[in-house]
C-alpha positions as CSV (number, residue, x, y, z in Angstrom):
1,X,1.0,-26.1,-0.6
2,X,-0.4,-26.5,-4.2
3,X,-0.8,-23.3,-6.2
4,X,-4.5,-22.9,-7.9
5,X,-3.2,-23.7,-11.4
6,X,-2.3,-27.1,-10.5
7,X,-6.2,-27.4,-9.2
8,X,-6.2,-27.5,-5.4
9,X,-7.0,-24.7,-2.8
10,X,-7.3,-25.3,0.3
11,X,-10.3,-23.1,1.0
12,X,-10.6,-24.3,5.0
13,X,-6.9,-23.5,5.5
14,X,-7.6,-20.1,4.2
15,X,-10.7,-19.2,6.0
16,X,-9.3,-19.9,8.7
17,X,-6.3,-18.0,8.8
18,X,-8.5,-14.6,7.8
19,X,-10.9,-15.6,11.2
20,X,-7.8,-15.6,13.1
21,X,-7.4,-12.2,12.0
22,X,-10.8,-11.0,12.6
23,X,-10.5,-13.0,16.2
24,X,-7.2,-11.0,16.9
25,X,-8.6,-7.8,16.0
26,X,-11.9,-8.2,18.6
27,X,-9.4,-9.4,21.1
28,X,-7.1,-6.1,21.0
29,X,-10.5,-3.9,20.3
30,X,-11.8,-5.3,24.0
31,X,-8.4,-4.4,25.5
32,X,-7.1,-1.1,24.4
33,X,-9.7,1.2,25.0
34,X,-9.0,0.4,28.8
35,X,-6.1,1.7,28.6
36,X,-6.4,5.0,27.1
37,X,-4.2,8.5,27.9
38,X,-4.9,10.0,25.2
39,X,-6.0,9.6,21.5
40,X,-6.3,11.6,18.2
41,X,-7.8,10.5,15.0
42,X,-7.7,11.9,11.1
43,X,-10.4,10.2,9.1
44,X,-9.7,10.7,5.3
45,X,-12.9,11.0,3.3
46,X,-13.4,8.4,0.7
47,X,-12.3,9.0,-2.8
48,X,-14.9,10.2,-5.1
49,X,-15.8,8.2,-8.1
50,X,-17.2,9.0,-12.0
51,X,-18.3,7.4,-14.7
52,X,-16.2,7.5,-17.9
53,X,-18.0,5.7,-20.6
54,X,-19.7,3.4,-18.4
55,X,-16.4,2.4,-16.4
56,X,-16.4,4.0,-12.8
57,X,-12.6,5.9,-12.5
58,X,-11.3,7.6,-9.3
59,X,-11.5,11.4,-9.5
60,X,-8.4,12.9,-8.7
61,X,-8.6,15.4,-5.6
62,X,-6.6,18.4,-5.8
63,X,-7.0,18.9,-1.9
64,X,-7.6,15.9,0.8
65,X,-8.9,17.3,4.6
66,X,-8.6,15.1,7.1
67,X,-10.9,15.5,10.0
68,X,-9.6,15.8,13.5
69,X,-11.3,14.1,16.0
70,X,-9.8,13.3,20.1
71,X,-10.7,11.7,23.4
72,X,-13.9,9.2,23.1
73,X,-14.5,10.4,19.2
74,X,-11.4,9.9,18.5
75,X,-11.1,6.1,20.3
76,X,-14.8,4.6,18.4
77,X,-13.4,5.6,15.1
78,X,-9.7,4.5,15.5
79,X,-11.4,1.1,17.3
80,X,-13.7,0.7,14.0
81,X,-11.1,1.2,11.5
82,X,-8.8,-1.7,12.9
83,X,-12.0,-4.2,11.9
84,X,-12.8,-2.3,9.0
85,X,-11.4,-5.1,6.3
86,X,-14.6,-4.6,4.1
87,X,-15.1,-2.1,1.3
88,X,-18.2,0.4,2.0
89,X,-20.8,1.4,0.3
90,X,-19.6,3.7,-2.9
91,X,-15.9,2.9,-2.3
92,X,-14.5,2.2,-5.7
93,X,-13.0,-1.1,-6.2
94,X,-9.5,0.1,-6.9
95,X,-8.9,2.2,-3.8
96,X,-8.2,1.3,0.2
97,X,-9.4,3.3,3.2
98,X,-6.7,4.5,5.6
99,X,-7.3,5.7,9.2
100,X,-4.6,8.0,11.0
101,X,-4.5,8.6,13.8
102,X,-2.4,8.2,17.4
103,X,-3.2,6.1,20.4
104,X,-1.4,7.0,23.8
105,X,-1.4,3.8,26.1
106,X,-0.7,3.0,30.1
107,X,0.1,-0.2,29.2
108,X,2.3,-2.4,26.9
109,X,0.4,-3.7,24.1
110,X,3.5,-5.1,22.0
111,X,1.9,-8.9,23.2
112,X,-1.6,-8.7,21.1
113,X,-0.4,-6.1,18.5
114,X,2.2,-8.8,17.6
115,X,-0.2,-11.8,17.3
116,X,-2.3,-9.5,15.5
117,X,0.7,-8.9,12.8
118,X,1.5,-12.2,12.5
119,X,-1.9,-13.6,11.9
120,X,-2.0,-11.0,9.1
121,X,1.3,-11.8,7.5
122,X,-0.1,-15.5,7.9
123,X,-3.5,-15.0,6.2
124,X,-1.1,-12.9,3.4
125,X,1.6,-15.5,2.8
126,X,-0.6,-18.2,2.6
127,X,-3.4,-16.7,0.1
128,X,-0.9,-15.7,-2.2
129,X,1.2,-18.8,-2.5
130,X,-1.9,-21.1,-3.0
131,X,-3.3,-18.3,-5.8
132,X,-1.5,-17.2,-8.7
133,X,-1.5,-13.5,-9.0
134,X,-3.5,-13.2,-12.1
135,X,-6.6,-15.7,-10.3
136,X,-6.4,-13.5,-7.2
137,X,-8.8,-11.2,-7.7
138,X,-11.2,-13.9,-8.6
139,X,-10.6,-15.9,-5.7
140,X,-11.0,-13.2,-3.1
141,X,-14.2,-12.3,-4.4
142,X,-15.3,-16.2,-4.1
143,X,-14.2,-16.8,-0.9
144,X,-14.0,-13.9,0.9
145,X,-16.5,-11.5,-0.8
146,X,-16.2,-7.9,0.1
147,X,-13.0,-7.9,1.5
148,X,-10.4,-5.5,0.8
149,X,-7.2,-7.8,1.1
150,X,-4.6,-5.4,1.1
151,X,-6.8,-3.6,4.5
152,X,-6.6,-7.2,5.9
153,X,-2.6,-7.1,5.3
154,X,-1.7,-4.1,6.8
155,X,0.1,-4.2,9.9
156,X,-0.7,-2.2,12.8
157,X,2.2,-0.1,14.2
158,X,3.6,0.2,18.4
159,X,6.4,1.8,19.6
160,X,7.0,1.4,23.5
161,X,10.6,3.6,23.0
162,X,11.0,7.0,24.5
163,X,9.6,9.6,22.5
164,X,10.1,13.6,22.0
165,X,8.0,14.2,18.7
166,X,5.2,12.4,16.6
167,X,4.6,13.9,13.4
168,X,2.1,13.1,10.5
169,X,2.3,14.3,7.1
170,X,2.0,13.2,3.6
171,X,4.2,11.0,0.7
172,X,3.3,10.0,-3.0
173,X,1.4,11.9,-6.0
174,X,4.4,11.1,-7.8
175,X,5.2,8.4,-10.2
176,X,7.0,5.6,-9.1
177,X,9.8,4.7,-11.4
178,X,11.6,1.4,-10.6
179,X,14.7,0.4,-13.2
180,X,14.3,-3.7,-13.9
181,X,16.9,-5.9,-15.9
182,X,15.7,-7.4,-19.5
183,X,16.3,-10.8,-18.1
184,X,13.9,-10.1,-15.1
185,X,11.5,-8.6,-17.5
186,X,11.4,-11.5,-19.5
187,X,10.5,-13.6,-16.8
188,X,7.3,-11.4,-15.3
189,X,6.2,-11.4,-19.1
190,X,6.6,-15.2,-19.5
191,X,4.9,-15.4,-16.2
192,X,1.4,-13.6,-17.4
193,X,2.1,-16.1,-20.5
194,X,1.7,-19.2,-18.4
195,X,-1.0,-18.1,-16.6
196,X,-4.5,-16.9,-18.2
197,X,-6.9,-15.2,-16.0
198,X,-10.3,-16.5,-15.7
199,X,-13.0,-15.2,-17.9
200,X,-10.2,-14.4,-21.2
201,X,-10.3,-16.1,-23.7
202,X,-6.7,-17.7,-23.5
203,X,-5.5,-17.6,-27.3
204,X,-6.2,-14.1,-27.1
205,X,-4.2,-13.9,-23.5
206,X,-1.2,-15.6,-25.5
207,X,-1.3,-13.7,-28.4
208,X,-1.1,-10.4,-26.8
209,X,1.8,-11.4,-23.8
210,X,3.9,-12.4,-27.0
211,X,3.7,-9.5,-28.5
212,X,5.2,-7.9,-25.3
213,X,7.3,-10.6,-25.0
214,X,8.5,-9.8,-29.0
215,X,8.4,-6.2,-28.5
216,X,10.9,-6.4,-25.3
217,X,13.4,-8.4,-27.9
218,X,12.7,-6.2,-30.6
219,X,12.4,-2.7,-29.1
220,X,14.8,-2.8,-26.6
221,X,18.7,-2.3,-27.4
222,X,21.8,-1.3,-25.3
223,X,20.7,2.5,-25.5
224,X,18.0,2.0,-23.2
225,X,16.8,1.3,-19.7
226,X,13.7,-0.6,-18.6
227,X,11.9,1.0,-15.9
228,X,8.1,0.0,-14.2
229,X,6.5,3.2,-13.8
230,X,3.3,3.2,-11.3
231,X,1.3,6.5,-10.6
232,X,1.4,6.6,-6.4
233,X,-1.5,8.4,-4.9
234,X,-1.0,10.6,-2.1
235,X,-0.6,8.4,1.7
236,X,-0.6,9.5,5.3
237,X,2.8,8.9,6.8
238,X,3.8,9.9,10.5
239,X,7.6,10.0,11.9
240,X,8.8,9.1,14.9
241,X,11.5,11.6,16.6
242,X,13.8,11.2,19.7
243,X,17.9,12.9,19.0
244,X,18.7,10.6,22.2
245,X,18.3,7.5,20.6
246,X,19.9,8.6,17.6
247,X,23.5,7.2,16.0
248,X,25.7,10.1,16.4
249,X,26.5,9.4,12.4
250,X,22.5,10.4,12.3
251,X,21.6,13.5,10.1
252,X,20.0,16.4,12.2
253,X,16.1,16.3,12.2
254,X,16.6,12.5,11.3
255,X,13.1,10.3,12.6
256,X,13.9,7.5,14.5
257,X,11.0,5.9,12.6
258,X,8.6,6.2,9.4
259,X,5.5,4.5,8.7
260,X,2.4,4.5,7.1
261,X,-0.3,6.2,9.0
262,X,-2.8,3.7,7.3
263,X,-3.8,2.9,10.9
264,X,-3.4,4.1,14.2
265,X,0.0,4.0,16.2
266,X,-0.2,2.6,19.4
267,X,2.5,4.9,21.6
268,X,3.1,2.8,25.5
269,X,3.2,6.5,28.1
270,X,4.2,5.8,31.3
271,X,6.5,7.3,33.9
272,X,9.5,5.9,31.7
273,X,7.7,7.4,28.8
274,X,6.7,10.8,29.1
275,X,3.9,12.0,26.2
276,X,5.2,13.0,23.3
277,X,4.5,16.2,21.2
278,X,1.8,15.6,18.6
279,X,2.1,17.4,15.4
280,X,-1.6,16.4,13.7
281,X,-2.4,15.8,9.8
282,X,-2.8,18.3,7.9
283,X,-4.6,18.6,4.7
284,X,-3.0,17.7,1.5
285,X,-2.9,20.0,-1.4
286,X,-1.6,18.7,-5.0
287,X,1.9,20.1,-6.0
288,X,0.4,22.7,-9.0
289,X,3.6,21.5,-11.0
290,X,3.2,18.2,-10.6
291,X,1.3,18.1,-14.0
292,X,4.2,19.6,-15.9
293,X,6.8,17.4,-14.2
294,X,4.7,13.8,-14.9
295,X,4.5,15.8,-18.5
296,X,8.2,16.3,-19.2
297,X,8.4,12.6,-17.6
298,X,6.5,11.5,-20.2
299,X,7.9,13.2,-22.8
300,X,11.0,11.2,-22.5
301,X,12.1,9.2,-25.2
302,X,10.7,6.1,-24.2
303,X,9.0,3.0,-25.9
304,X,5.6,1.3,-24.3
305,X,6.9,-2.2,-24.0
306,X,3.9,-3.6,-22.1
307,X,1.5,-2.4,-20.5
308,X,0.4,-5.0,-18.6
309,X,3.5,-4.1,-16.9
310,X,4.1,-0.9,-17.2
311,X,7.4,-1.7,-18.6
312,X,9.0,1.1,-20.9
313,X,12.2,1.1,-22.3
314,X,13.4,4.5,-22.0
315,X,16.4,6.3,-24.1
316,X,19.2,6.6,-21.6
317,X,20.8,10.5,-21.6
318,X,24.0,9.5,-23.2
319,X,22.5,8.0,-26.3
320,X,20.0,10.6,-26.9
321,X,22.1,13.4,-28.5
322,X,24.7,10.6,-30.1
323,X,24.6,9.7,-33.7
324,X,22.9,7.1,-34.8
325,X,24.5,4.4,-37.3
């Protein structure tokens, strides 16, 4: 397949694989409800959004409440959220809606959960080797207007094992901090170089990736590290439990699973597979010292490289306190 910079997309091809998707999806929504034991959802409001001279920024919640919601409520939200691959009205551009929530079933559903997943992972691989990463965003909103890709990605989880324990709670509001070689660096940078994206003006594009590209041979020596650092926002995760089916080299407490709870978990219950305890999702409250700890983080010595990228190059412990020559 050509890539959009050499001037070909194969916009049928594409369309094509996201109506799979959506064809999938109404297939599995007409069977599962059928089949119901049990269900429990935890809608997540919607971020809230404010204007910061004249650019709309995500307010940062200190406290995120789920609601809780079971039996028929439960199974019409947890039904709508699998098709909901559009953003809704006041959802800010930068953020994705996630559903939680748990699904008890009498029958196996591993068949149409798995032609689900791989008509996502199709639709995925396929949109972004024919579009260059910085044309993307561009693209989607040509031809396929609306649509929050990374909600049309996501996979939907089914676990037909035994199980003693289902437990949701929550990850992230922390920094991601991932360390990257210069040479790999380099090559993201010279990347951006090659490709513009459309609507900037591409001197100016070239002219500042450079300067990245300079500052990364200039800035950077063997006293430092190069780290990505992303902000990641608070997710619903659940875990999976049963000891039995553990390795006996298995920690104590260790989940035999752990996902995202970005949409509900299918769970087969049967005579084989008694119902498992559910332990619902609670609300999340912001760590009080996570200010402090992102603010010693940050006080590090460490060098903006780019931040297209993220990229720092940060003083590693040994060299901070040694002399300087």
């Amino acid at each position: 397949m050509r890539r959009l910079e050499d001037g070909v997309l194969d916009v049928e091809m594409l369309t094509d694989l996201f109506a799979a998707v959506v064809d999938s999806l109404d297939a599995f929504n007409a069977l599962w409800p059928m089949h119901v034991v049990a269900a429990q959802a935890y809608p997540l409001p919607m971020l809230g959004a404010a204007s910061n001279g004249g650019r709309l920024e995500v307010v940062e919640q200190p406290t995120i409440r789920p609601q809780h919601l079971d039996g028929d409520d439960a199974v019409a939200v947890l039904r709508a959220s699998l098709k909901q691959l559009h953003y809704l009205p006041g959802q800010h551009p930068s953020t994705v809606m996630r559903y939680p929530g748990v699904v008890l079933v009498d029958r196996a559903m591993s068949d149409p959960i798995a032609k689900i997943n791989a008509a996502k992972q199709a639709f995925e691989d396929a949109f972004k080797a024919a579009v260059i990463p910085a044309s993307r965003a561009q693209v989607r909103a040509r031809l396929f207007p609306g649509v929050v890709m990374l909600q049309a990605y996501r996979h939907i989880h089914y676990c037909d094992q035994p199980l003693t324990r289902v437990a949701f709670g929550w990850a992230g509001a922390t920094s991601a901090s991932v360390a990257i070689s210069r040479g790999d660096a380099r090559h993201k940078l010279e990347e951006l170089l090659r490709h513009c994206p459309a609507g900037v003006d591409s001197g100016y594009w070239a002219e500042q990736i450079q300067r990245d590209i300079d500052n990364l041979g200039r800035q950077v020596s063997d006293r430092h590290v190069l780290r990505i650092r992303k902000p990641v926002a608070p997710h619903p995760r659940v875990s999976l439990f049963n000891p039995a089916l553990m390795p006996a080299t298995a920690r104590k407490g260790q989940p035999l699973h752990i996902y995202h709870a970005n949409l509900p978990l299918f769970i087969l219950t049967d005579d084989d597979h008694p119902p498992p305890q559910i332990d619902p999702l609670g609300s999340f409250v912001r760590d009080p010292t996570l200010r402090e700890r992102k603010r010693r983080a940050d006080a590090e010595p460490q060098t903006l490289i780019s931040a297209r990228l993220n990229l720092f190059a940060v003083e590693t412990k040994r060299h901070r306190n040694a002399p300087r020559h």
